[in-house]
C-alpha positions in Angstrom: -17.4 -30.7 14.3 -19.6 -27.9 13.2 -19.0 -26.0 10.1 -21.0 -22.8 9.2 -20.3 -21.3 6.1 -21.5 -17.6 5.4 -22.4 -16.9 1.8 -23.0 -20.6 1.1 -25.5 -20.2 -2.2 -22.8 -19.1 -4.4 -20.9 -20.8 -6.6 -18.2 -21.4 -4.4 -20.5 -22.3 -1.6 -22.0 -24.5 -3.3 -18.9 -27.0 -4.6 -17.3 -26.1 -1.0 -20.8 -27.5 0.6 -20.4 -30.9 -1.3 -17.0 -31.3 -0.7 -17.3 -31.1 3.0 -20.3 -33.6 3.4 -18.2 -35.7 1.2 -14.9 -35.3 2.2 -16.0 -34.8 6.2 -19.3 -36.7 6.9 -19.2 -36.4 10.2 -19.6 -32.8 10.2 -22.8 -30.2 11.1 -22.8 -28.3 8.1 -24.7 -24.7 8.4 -25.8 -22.3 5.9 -26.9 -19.0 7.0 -28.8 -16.6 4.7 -30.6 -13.3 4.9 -33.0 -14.6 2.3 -36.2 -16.3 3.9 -37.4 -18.1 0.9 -34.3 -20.8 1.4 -34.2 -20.9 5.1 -34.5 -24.7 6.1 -33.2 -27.0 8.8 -29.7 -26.5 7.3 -29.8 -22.8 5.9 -30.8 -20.6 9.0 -32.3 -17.2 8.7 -30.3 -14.2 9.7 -30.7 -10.7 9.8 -27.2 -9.2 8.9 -28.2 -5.8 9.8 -28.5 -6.7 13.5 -25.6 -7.4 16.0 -28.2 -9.8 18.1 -29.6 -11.8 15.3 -25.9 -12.5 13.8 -25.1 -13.4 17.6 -27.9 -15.6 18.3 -26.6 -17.6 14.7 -23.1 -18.0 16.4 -24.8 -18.8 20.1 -27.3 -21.3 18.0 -24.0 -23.5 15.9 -21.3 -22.8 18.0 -19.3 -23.4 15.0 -15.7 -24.7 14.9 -15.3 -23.3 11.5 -16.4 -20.2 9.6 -16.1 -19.5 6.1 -17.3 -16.3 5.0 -17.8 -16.0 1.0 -20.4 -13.4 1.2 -20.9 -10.6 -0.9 -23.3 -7.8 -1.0 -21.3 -6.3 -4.2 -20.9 -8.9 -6.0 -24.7 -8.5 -7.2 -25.2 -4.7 -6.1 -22.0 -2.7 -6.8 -23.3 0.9 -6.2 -22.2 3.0 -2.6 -25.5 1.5 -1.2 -24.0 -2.4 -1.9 -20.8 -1.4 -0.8 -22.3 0.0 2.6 -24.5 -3.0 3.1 -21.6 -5.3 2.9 -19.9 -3.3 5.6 -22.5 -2.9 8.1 -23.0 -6.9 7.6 -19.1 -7.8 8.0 -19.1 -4.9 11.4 -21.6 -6.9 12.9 -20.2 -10.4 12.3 -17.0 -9.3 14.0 -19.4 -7.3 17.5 -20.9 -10.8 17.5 -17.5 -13.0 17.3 -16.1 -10.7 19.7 -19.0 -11.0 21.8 -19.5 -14.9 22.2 -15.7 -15.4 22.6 -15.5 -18.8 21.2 -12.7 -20.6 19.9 -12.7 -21.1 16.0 -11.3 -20.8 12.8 -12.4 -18.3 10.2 -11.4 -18.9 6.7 -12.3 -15.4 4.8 -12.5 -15.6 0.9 -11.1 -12.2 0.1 -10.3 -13.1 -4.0 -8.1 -11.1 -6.2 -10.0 -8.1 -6.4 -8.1 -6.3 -3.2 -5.1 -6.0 -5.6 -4.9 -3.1 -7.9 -4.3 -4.3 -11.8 -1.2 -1.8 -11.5 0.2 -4.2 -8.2 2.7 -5.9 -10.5 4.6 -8.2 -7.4 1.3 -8.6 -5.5 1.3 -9.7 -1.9 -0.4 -8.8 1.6 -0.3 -6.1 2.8 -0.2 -4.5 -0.2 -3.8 -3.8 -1.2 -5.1 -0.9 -4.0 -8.8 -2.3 -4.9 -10.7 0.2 -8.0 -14.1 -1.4 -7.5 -16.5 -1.4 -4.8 -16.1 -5.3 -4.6 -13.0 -4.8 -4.0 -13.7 -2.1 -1.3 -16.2 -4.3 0.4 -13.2 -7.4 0.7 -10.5 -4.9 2.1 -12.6 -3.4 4.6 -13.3 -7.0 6.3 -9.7 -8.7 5.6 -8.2 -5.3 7.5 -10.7 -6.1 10.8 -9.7 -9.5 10.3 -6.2 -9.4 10.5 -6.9 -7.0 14.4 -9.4 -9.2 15.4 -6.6 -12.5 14.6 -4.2 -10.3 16.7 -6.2 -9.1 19.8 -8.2 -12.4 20.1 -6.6 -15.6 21.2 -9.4 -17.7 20.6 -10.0 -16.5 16.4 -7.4 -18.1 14.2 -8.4 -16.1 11.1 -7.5 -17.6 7.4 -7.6 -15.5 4.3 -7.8 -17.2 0.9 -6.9 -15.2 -2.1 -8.2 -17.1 -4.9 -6.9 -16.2 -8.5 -9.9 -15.8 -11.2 -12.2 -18.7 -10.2 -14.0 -20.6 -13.2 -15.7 -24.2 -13.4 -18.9 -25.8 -14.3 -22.2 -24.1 -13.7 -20.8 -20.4 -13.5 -23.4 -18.2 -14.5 -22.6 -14.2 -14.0 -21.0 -11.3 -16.0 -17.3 -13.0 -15.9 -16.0 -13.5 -18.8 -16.3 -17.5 -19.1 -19.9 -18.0 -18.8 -20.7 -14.9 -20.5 -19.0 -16.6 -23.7 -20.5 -19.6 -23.2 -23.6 -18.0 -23.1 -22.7 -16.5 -26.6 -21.9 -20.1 -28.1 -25.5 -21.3 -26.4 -27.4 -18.8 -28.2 -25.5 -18.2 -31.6 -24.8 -15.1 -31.1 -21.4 -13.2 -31.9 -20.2 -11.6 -28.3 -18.3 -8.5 -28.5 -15.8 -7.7 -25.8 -13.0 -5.6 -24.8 -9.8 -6.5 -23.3 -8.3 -9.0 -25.2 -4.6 -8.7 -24.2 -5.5 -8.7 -20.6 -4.0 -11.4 -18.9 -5.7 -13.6 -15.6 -5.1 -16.7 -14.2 -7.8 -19.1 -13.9 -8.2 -21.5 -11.1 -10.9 -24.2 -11.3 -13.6 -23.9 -8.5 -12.9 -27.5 -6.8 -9.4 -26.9 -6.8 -10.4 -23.9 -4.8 -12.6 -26.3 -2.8 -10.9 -28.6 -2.2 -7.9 -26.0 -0.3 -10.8 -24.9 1.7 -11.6 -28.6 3.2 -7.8 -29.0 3.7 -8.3 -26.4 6.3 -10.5 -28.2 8.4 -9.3 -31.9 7.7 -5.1 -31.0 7.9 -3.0 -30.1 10.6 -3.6 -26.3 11.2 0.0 -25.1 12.8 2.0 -25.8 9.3 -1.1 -23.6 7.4 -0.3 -20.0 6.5 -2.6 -16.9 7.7 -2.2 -15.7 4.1 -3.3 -18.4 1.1 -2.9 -17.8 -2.6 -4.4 -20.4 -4.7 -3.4 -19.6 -8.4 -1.9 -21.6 -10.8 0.5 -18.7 -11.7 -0.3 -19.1 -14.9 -1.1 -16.1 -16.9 -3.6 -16.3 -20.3 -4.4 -13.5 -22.5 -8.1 -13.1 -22.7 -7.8 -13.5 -26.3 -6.4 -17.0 -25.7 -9.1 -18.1 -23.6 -11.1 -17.8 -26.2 -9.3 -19.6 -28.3 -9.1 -22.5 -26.2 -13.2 -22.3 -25.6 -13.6 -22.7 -29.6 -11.2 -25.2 -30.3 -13.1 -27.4 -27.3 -16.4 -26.4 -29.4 -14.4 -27.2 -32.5 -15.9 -23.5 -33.7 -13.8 -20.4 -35.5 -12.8 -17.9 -33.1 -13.6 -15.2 -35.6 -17.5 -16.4 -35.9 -17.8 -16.7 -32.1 -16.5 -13.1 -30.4 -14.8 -9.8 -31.4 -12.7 -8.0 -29.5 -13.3 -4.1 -30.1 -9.7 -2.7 -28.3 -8.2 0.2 -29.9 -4.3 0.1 -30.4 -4.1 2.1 -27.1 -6.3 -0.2 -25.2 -4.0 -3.3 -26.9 -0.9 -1.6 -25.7 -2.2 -0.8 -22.4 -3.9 -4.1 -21.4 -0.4 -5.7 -22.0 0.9 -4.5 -19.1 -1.9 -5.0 -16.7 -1.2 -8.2 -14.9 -1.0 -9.3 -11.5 1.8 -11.7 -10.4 2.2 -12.8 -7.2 5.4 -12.5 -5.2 7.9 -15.5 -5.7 7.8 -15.9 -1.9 3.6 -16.9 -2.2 3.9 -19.7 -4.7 4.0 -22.2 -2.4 1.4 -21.1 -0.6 -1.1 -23.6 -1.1 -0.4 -27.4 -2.7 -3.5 -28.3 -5.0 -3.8 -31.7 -4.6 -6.1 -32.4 -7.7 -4.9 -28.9 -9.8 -7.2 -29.0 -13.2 -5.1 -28.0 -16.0 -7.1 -24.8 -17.9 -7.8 -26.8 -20.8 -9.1 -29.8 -19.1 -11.5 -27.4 -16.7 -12.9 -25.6 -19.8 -13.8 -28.9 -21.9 -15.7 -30.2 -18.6 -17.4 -26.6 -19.0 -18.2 -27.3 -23.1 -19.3 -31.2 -21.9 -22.6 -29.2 -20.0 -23.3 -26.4 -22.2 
């Protein structure tokens, strides 16, 4: 079995890369980057800006499975990020649809396709604000024609709810307060009666390697992973300073005007009854339990 997995530095990438050596041993595992500074014998140098190099990575693994967690957004979200991220995904699907071969690809298309204002979310129903967002939609759309003009693609898309865990570094809201705690510093934020549901990164995981170790004809072409679990931002930091055993009030301030409070209440995303079965996490991390393994580390 060969396994190459697109995006594979991340955070995700990363927990998704130990789980699968673990968890299937047997496997070639594959990293491909556009970064030469980590090209190795297992992380292989591409070009996404050119149909042939994508297609010589493809020719090169002949991969069974493809998980694409990419992101050119996700660090650069201006017009120019947004077109990068396109012309990349464009040319992974020429190449796929030029070597023909038969595979799986799992796409990682997270939350940010839904619209804050989706209140029964589900797919086929997609209203993204940010260019993240934008940059997601434009691939799962090709995605779903490519899955229905090619028999040889079997195309997965994962819709992860707000993904948090151990190691998270970024501008979410998680390690951004733990950052805060590290340093001493009061944080001051906005938002606090927004609601999200966290799901811990190797619960994510660990739905991903189910699609390559289970029997693929009972797996659905659309997969929510969420806990459907909905915590006000405000709570969540509650529950980060009564792991640290610190005052809330010493630690962050939320600056929302009585608008903003009122507002923020009824932004929420809830997925449609029909999607809560949609994936079975076989080791689900209760909130509380993923955010002291966080405080254990910082």
């Amino acid at each position: 079995m060969k396994i190459l997995i697109i995006g594979g530095h991340g955070f995700l990438g990363l927990q998704l890369l130990t789980d699968l050596e673990k968890k299937v041993p047997s496997a070639d595992i594959y990293i491909s980057s556009s970064r030469a500074e980590v090209a190795n014998k297992k992380v292989i140098l591409v070009n996404y800006d050119s149909v042939q190099s994508v297609e010589n990575l493809i020719v090169k693994i002949a991969p069974d499975y493809i998980f694409h967690l990419a992101s050119s957004c996700i660090r650069d979200s201006s017009n120019c990020g947004l077109k990068k991220g396109k012309l990349r995904d464009n040319n992974i699907l020429k190449a796929l649809r030029k070597v023909d071969l038969p595979l799986m690809f799992i796409f990682i298309s997270s939350m940010a396709v839904f619209s804050m204002s989706d209140k029964k979310i589900k797919p086929n129903s997609w209203c993204p604000k940010s260019n993240y967002g934008l940059e997601k939609l434009y691939m799962l759309k090709k995605l779903l024609d490519l899955n229905k003009s090619n028999e040889n693609i079997d195309c997965k898309i994962i819709y992860p709810a707000s993904i948090y865990g151990k190691g998270q570094d970024g501008k979410m809201f998680l390690p951004r307060l733990l950052k805060s705690i590290e340093k001493g510093e009061l944080m001051v934020a906005f938002g606090g009666n927004k609601k999200r549901d966290f799901v811990h990164v190797k619960d994510v995981s660990s739905v991903l390697v189910d699609l390559v170790t289970d029997n693929k004809d009972s797996i659905s072409q659309h997969i929510f992973i969420h806990t459907f679990v909905l915590y006000k931002m405000s709570e969540i930091a509650g529950l980060v300073c009564s792991a640290f055993r610190l005052n809330v009030e010493d630690v962050i301030v939320f600056e929302d005007s009585q608008k903003d409070k009122e507002r923020d209440l009824l932004e929420y995303q809830a997925i449609d009854q029909m999607f809560h079965q949609q994936s079975k996490l076989h080791s689900k991390m209760s909130f509380y339990q993923g955010i002291k393994e966080m405080v254990k580390t910082s």
